[in-house]
N, C-alpha and C positions, 0 to 999 in steps of 0.2 A: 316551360309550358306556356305558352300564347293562346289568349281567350279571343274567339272570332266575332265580330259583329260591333252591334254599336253598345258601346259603354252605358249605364244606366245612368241617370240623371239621380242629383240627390237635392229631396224638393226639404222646405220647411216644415218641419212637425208641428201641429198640432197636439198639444200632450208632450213635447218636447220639454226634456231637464231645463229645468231653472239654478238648479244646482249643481257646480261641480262633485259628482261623487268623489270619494276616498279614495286615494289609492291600493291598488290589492297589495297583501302582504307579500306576495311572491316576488313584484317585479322588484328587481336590483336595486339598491340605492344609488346608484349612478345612472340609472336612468327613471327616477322618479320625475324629474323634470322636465324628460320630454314626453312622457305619460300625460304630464298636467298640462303643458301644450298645446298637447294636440286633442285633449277633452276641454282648455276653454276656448279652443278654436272654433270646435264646431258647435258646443255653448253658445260663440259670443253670434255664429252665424241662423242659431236656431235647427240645429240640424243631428244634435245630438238626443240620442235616446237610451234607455235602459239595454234594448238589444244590441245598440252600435257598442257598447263597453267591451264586449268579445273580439271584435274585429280591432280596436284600439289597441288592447292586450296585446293580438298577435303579433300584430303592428310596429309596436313597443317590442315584444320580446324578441321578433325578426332584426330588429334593429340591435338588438343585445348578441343575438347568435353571429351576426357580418362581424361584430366588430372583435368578438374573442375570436374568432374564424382567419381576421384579419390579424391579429395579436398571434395567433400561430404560427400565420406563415410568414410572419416579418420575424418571427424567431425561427425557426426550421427551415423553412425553404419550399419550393411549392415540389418539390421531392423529397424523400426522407429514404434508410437505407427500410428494407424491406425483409434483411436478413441474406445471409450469406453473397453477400455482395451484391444484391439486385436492389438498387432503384423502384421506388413505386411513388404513385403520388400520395400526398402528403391527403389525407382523409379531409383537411381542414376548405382543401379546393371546395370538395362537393355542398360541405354546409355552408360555404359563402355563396356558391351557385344558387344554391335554396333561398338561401336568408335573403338575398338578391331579389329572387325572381318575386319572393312573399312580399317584400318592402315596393316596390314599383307596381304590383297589383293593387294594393291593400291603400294605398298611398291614393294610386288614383280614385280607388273607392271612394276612399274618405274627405275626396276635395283635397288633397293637400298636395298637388302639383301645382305647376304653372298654367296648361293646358287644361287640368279639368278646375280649377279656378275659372277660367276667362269662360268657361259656359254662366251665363245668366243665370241657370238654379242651382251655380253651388254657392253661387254669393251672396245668396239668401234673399234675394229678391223678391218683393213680393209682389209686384207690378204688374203679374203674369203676362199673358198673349199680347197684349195692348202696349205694355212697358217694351218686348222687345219686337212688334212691329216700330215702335217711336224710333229706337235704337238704329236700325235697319236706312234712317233717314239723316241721322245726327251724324258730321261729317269731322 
């Protein structure tokens, strides 16, 4: 699935956590820590909020689904027998495809690429129009 158009910018909150929340009960113990990561990330940039915890979550658990997804198929094989001697693919393809496609969406939402880092507002800048006309000159 490919989203068209330009990417949304993600600005400074106002009313933005000051606190890292808890982590939810569900998410795995092996991935508690990149949970807490990627909540004082965008913490430490002012850009977290009570509604962004949902999209962290997914974020996190997409990251949980690739990797047993990937644990499959480094065990079975990216075919598996199907019964009576047919070949099919292995089911664990399609939830890495997902888990995939979720983690590079969600990722870029959340400032946590390379690319949507080097935009000006995800770095939490608060210099607005002025700061990145300066920018535009600084060689």
């Amino acid at each position: 699935m490919s989203t068209r158009g330009r990417k949304a910018d993600l600005k400074v909150i106002e009313g933005g956590l000051e606190d890292a929340p808890d982590v939810p009960t569900h998410i795995p113990e092996d991935m508690r820590q990149q949970w807490l990561e990627v909540v004082e990330d965008l913490r430490g940039r002012r850009m977290l909020t009570e509604a962004m915890i949902g999209s962290v979550d997914a974020y996190v658990m997409a990251m949980w689904n690739a990797r047993k997804a990937q644990a499959a198929l480094d065990l079975y094989g990216v075919l598996i027998d199907g019964g009576k001697g047919v070949m099919k693919q292995n089911p664990a393809v399609s939830l890495l495809g997902k888990a995939t496609s979720t983690i590079q969406r969600l990722a870029a939402e959340l400032g946590l690429t390379p690319a949507s880092r080097s935009r000006p507002k995800m770095r939490g800048d608060d210099r607005g129009d002025e700061g990145q006309q300066n920018d535009l000159f600084n060689f």
